[in-house]
Structures are given as structure tokens and as C-alpha cells.
C-alpha positions in Angstrom: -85.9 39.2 4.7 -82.2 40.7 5.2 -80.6 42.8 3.1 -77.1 43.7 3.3 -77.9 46.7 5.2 -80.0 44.8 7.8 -82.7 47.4 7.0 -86.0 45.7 8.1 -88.0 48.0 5.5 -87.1 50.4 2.8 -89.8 53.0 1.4 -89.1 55.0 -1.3 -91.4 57.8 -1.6 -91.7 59.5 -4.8 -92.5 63.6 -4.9 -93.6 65.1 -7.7 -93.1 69.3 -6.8 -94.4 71.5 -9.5 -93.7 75.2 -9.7 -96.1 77.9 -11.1 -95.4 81.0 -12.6 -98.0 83.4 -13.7 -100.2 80.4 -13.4 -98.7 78.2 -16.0 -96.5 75.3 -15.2 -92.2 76.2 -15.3 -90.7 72.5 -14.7 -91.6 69.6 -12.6 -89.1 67.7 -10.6 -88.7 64.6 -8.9 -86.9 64.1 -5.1 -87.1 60.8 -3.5 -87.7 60.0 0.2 -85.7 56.9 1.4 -87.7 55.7 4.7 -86.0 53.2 6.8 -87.6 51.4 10.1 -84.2 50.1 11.5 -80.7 50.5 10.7 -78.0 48.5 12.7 -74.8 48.9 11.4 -72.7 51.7 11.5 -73.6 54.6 9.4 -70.7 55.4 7.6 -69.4 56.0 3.4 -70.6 52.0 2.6 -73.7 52.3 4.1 -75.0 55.5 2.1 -73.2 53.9 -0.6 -76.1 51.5 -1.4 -78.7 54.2 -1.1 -80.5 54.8 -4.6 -78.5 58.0 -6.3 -81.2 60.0 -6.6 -82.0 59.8 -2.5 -81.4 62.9 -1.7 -83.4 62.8 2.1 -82.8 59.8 3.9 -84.9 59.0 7.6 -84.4 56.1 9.7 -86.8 55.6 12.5 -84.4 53.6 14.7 -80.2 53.0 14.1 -78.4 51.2 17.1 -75.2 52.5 14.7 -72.4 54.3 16.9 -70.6 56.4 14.2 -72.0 58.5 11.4 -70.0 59.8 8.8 -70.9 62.6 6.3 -67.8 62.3 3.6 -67.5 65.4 1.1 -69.1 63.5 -1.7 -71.9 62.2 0.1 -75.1 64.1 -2.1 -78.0 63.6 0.6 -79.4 66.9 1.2 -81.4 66.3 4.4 -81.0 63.5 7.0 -82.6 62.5 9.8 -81.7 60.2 12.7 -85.4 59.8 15.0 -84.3 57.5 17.7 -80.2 56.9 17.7 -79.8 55.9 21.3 -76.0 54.4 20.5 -74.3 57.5 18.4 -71.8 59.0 19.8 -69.0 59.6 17.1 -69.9 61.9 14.5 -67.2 62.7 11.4 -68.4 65.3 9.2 -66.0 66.3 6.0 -66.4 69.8 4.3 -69.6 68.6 2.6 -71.6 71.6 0.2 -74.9 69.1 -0.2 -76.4 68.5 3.4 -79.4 71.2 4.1 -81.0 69.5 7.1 -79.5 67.6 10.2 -82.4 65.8 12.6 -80.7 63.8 15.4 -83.4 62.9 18.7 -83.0 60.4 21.5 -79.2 60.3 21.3 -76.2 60.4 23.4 -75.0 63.8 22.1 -73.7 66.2 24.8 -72.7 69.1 22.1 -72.2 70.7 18.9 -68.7 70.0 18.2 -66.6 71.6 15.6 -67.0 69.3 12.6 -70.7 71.1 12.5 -69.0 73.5 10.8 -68.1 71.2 8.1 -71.7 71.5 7.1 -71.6 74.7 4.9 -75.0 74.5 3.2 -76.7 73.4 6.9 -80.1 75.0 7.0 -81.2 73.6 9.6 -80.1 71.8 13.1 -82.3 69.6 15.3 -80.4 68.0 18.4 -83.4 67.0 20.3 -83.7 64.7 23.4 -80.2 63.7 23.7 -78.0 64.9 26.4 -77.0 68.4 26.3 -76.6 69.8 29.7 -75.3 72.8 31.8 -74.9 75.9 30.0 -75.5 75.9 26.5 -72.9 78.7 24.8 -75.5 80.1 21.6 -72.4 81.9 20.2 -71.3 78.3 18.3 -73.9 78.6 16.3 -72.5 81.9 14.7 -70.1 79.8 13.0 -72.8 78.4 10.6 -73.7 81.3 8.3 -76.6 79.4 6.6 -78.1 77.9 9.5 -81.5 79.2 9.4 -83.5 77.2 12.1 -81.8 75.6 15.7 -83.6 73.0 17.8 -82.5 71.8 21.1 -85.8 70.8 22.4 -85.8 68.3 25.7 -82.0 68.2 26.5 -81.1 68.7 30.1 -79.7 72.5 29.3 -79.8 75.3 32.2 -78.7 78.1 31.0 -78.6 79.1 27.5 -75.7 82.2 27.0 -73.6 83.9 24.8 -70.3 83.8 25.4 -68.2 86.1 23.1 -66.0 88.9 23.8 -68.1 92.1 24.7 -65.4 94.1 23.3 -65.0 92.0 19.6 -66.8 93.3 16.8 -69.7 91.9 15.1 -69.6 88.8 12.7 -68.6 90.3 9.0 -71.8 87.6 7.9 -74.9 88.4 10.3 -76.2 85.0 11.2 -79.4 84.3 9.5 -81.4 82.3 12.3 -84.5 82.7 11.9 -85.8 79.9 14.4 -84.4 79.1 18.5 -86.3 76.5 20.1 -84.8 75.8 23.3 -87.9 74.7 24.7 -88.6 71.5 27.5 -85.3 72.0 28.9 -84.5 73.2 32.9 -83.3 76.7 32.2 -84.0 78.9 35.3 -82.8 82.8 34.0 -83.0 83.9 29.6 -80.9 87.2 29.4 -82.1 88.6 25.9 -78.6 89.7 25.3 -77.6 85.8 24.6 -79.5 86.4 21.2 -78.2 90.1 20.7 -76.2 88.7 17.6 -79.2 86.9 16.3 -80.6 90.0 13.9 -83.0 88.2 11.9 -84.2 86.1 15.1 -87.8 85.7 14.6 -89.0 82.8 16.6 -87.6 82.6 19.9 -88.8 79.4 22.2 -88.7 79.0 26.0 -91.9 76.9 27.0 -91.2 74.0 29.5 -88.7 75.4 31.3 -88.1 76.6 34.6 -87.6 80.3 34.3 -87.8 82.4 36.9 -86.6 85.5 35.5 -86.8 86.7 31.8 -85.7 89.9 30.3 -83.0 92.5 28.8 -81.6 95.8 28.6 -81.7 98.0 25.6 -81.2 94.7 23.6 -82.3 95.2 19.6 -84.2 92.3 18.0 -85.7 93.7 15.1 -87.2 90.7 13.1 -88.8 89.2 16.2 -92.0 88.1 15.5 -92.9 85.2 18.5 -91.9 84.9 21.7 -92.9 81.3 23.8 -92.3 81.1 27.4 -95.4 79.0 28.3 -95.4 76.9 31.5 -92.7 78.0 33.4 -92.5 79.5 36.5 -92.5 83.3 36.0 -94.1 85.9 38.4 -93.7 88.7 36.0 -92.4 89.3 32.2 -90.6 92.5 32.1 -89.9 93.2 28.1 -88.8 96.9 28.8 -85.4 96.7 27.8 -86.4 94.5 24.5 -86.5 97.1 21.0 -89.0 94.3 19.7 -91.2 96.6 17.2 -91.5 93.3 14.8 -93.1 91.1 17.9 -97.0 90.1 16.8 -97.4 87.0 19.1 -96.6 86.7 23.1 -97.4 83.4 24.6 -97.1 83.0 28.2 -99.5 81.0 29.7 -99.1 78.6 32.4 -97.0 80.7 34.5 -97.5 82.2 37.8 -98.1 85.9 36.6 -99.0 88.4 38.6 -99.1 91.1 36.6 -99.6 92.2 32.8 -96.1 92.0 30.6 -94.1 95.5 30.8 -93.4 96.6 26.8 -90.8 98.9 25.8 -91.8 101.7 23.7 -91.4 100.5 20.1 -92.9 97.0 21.3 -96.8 97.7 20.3 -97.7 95.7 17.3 -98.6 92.7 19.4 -101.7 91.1 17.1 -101.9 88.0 19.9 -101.6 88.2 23.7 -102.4 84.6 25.8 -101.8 85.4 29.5 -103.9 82.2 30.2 -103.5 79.8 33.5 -101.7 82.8 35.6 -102.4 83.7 38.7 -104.2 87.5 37.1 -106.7 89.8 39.3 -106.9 93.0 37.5 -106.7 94.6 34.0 -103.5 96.6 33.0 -104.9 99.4 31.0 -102.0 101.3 30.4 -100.3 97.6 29.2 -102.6 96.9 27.0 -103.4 100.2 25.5 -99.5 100.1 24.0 -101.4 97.3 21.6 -103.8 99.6 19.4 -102.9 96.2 16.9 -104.5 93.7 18.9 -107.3 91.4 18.2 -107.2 88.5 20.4 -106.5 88.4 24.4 -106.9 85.5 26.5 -107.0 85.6 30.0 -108.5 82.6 31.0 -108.1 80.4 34.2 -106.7 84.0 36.2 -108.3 85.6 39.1 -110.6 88.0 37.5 -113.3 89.3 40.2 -113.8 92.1 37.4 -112.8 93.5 34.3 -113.3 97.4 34.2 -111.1 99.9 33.9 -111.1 103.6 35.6 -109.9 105.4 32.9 -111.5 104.8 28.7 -109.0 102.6 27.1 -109.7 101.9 23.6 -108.5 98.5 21.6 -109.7 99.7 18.4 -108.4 95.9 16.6 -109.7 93.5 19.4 -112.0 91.0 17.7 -111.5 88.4 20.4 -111.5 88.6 24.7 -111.4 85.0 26.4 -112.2 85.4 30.4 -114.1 81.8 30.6 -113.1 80.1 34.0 -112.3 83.1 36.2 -114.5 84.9 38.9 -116.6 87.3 37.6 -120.0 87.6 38.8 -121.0 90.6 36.7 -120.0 91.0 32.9 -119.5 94.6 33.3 -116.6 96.3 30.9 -117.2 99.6 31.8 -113.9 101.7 30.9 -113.5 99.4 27.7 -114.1 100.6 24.4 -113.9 97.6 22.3 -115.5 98.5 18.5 -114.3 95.4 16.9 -115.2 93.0 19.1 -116.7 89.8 17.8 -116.4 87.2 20.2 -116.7 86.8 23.7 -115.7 83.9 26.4 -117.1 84.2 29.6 -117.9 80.6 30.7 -117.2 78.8 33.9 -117.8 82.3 36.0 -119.6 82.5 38.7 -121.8 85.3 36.5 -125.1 86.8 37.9 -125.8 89.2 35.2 -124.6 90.4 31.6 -125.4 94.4 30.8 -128.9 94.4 28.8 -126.7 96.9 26.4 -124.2 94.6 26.0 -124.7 94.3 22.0 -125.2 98.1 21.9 -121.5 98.7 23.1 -120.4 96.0 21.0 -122.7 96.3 17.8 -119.8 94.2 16.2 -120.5 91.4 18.9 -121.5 87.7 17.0 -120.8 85.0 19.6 -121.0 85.3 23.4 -120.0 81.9 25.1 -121.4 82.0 28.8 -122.0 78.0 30.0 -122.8 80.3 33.2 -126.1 78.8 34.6 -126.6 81.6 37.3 -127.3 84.1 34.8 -130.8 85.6 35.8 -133.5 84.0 34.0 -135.2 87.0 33.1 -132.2 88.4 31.2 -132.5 85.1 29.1 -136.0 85.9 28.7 -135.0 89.1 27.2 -132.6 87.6 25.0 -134.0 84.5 23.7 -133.6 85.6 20.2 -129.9 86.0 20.3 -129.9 82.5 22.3 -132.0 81.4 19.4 -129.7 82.4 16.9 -126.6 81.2 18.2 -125.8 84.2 18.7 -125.7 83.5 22.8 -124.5 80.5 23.1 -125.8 79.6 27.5 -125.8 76.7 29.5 -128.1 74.3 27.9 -129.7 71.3 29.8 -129.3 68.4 27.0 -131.7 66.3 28.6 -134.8 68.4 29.2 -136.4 69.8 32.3 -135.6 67.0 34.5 -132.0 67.7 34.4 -131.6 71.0 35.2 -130.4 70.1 38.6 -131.8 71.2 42.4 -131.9 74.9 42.2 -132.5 75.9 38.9 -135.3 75.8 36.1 -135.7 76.4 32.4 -136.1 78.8 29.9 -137.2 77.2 27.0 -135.7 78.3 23.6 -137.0 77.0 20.8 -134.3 75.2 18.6 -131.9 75.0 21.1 -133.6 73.4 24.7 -133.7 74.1 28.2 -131.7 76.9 29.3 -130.8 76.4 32.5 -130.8 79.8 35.4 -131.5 79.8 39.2 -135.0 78.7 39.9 -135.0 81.2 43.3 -133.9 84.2 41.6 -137.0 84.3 38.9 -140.8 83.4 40.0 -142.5 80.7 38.7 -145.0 83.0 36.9 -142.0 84.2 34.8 -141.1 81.3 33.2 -144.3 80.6 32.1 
């Protein structure tokens, strides 16, 4: 069935929001969701015409329309355009209503002026359409609402800001809060393109192809998150960022060779994942910036061992992933960890764990080690803690016989065969 809209299907969702205060019920409202499968005429003032008044977020799934137009009295608050692959003409009147903009898989090569139109615009999402070259960030000072930006997958290689070095600052800070500029082919991030971004907190860079990333003396106090997973880096130099609000680095999947470089007032970090670099020894001095850190992850590195010369203390650090590296010896030594609560060590090429281990690390509750050269008398030793889940080992689901050539069992009751090395424990000991 047709309607005059050619819409092939028309949900209307109803919401029922409630809002508490002092745990007794203020008001309840009603919003209503129109969802629509297919749209193919053009998106202009008829066609939200027919919409039900009281529609105030409309999402179409697929429009072959090639115009949209956003009229002054249109009252939708938040729109959303998933798969547009024939817009190219967008006319946007002064309009005080629309909050959220969502156009993917579109011909779009910009954000034009009549963006601005969109006073109330909280937030942008251009995503998979056809931005390319260099991206200028400084257009986006022009929205003074705009909270959250996202110009995920475009074909955009350099993101900068291109505004007068000697103008003064906006009168109205922006308020961005979110930059996703992720899945795009940027080579070199500057952190001065978000200098004018003061209440920046989420900044994303992953799928790129940066080779370089960094800044001088550049102030981003509200920073909280910073992506640059899988690219191509070689090292992360954050010397020159004034980051004291940053909790959460994630830069895995790069070709690091060395631990990030923080600036002085960057040492809040709560979350470090270094994983899938190319790592080979600790940075002690790096890392002991972070008194506020409880979980690194360094897995899939080069680790042949993890000690340190001099004591370094991460007095917050409930969580250390090394699983999939190349340590044959689980030795620490140098690390004072007191909070430590669970460790990773699988897929190593491990020989032997410290009998003191839960001595140094009283605090310890799981150690993950699917390492079966571990020597069999150390499981012997330990078989309560295997017992207990509190070692978890590699385990030989299907009994004896499948141990494989080389190795025998430890048998622990509730939990199986443990597999170790058959020629590094005699026969009598596993008796």
C-alpha cells in the first residue's frame, strides 16, 4: 500500500519520559518517534507537512530525495537521514526547533553556511558521505550550541583550524563537548586545531593514518578521552598538551615503540591501553606520572620482561593485562603494585610465576595464565588457588588424553587436568 508520501512503512513510537524529584514523580510527557523505511520524494515543507504534529524526531532508513528543506516553522526537534545516497541540496531557514542533525551515506562534501541557520543545533553527524581534503574545524565555531560533531568515514586528510592567529577569541566559547573524526585518512593531528575547543572532552582519531600526533603548550582543560587506535604511530608525544582533565588514553593498534610522553599536569590518567604495539620495555618514569591509574594493558607487545631497576609505585592499579607477549618468567621485581587485583598473563611463553606472588600482591583475586609450560610443581603448590578460581591455568577439557605430546597433568579437583611440561617434573611428582 501507497501513501501519498510513498513511505513503505510508518512507525510511530510512543515515549513516555518521567522525571523524579526527591523521589516523587514532577510530570510525565509524551514525544513521539516517527520511523520511516523509505522515503522517495523530495524532502521538502509538503513532505513534513503530513507528519503527525506532535512528531518531534523523525528517521528514515533510506530517502532517494535530492533536496531537504528545514523552513523556520518546521517543529521537528531531531532528524535523521541513515542512508541518503541522492542529497545534495540542503536549504535551511533560521529555524529555533532542530536539536539534532544525522545525515550518513550521502553526497555531502561540506558544512555549508546555512548550518548556521540551525541555532538550537546540539548536535551534527555527517558521516560516510564525501568530505575530503582538509577539513577547516574553525566552521564549527559558528554554532554556539553545538555540543557533539561527527564526521566519522568521510575521505578527510587533514583536520585544521584555520583562523587568524592574531584575532581574538570568540566572545561565546564553543561548547563542543564531542569531535569524532575517526575512519578517515588523516596523516598529521596538531592539537592546536582544537585550541578554541575549551570544553573539548572527547576527542576521536581511531582509523586513521597518523603518523605524527601532538602539540605545543596547547590548553585543553576539560579533556577527558583521547582515541587514536589503529593508526600508524611510532610514538605519542603529549608533552606540549596541558591535559590535567585526561582519565582515558586509547592507543592500541599502532606501531609504538615507546610509552606516551605526558606533560606535567597530565597525571590523572585512570585507563592506559597501549595494546597491539610493537612494546619491549616498561617506562617507569611514564608511568609513575599516573599515581591514578588502575588499569594498563599492554597486550600483543614485545615484552621479554617486565621489571623495573628503580621501585616505582602505582598505588591505584587494580588491573595489568600482559597476555600474548614474551615473557618466560612472571617476575615484577621493581613494581610495587598494592591494589592489584587482577592479572593477565596468558599466551606467554612463561616457565615460572614467583611462589610469593600473592604475598607482594595480597590484594591479588584472579591470575589468568592459559600458559601450559608453567612448571608443574609450582601448580602442585598452588592447587588451592587453581581450585578456587583464584588461578585460572591452562586446563585440558577433555581429560588426560588430551594434554598433548609433551606435557602431563595435574589434577585439580573441580576444575580438571591442568596441563604443564611432562619433562620438566618426574613422574613420581605427579602422583
Amino acid at each position: 500500500m501507497k501513501n501519498v508520501h510513498k513511505v513503505l512503512l510508518v512507525l510511530v513510537v510512543v515515549i513516555l519520559g518521567a522525571s523524579h524529584r526527591n523521589g516523587a514523580l514532577c510530570n510525565r510527557t509524551q514525544q513521539r518517534v516517527a520511523v520511516l523505511v523509505s522515503v522517495e520524494e523530495e524532502m521538502d515543507q509538503a513532505f513534513f507537512a503530513h507528519m503527525p504534529p506532535t512528531s518531534l524526531d523523525v528517521q528514515v532508513w533510506h530517502t532517494e530525495s535530492e533536496r531537504l528543506e528545514v523552513t523556520s516553522d518546521n517543529p521537528l526537534q531531531a532528524l535523521s537521514l541513515m542512508e541518503a545516497p541522492k542529497l545534495q541540496h540542503l536549504i535551511l531557514y533560521p529555524n529555533a526547533h532542530l536539536r539534532q542533525l544525522i545525515v550518513r551515506h550521502c553526497p555531502l562534501d561540506g558544512v555549508t553556511e546555512q548550518f548556521r541557520n540551525l541555532r538550537e543545533l546540539r548536535i551534527l553527524k555527517i558521516e560516510q558521505c564525501r568530505l575530503t581534503g582538509t577539513f577547516d574545524l574553525g566552521v564549527l565555531l559558528a554554532f554556539h550550541n553545538l555540543t557533539s560533531v561527527s564526521l566519522e568515514a568521510n575521505h578527510i586528510t587533514e583536520a585544521s583550524l584555520l583562523v587568524d592567529e592574531t584575532a581574538a577569541e570568540p566572545e561565546q566559547p564553543s561548547k563542543l563537548a564531542r569531535l569524532d573524526l575517526s575512519s578517515n585518512q588523516i596523516e598529521y593531528f596538531h592539537l592546536d586545531a582544537v585550541r578554541l575547543f575549551p570544553a573539548l572532552k572527547e576527542l576521536l582519531l581511531g582509523r586513521n593514518k597518523l603518523l605524527m600526533f601532538g602539540g605545543n603548550s596547547t590548553f585543553l582543560p576539560a579533556l577527558v578521552m583521547l582515541d587514536v587506535r589503529q593508526n600508524l604511530l611510532t610514538e605519542l608525544d603529549l608533552s606540549g598538551c596541558d591535559c590535567s582533565s585526561l582519565l582515558y588514553l586509547y592507543a592500541t593498534s599502532n606501531r609504538l615503540t615507546s610509552f606516551p610522553v605526558f606533560g606535567d599536569s597530565t597525571v590523572n590518567i585512570k585507563a592506559l591501553d597501549l595494546c597491539k604495539n610493537q612494546l619491549t620495555v616498561p617506562d617507569a618514569q611514564q608511568l609513575q606520572k599516573q599515581q591514578r591509574l588502575t588499569s594498563l594493558l599492554l597486550s600483543q607487545n614485545a615484552f621479554r620482561s617486565f621489571t623495573t631497576e628503580t621501585e616505582t609505585e602505582l598505588p591505584s592499579l587494580v588491573r595489568l593485562e600482559l597476555y600474548d607477549n614474551q615473557l618466560e618468567s612472571l617476575d615484577l621485581r621493581g613494581w610495587k603494585l598494592p591494589a592489584l587485583a587482577n592479572l593477565r598473563v596468558s599466551q606467554n611463553p612463561l616457565k615460572s610465576i614467583p611462589d610469593d606472588l600473592l604475598a607482594r600482591y595480597p590484594n591479588l583475586t584472579k591470575l589468568t595464565c592459559f600458559c601450559p609450560d608453567v612448571d608443574c610443581t609450582w601448580i602442585q603448590r598452588n592447587v588451592a588457588n587453581v581450585r578456587n578460581g583464584q588461578f585460572e591455568m591452562s586446563v585440558a577439557w577433555k581429560g588426560p588424553k588430551s594434554v598433548g605430546k609433551g606435557y602431563r597433568c595435574v589434577t585439580v579437583p573441580y576444575v580438571g587436568c591442568v596441563r604443564c611440561p611432562f619433562k620438566r617434573t618426574a613422574e613420581r611428582d605427579l602422583e
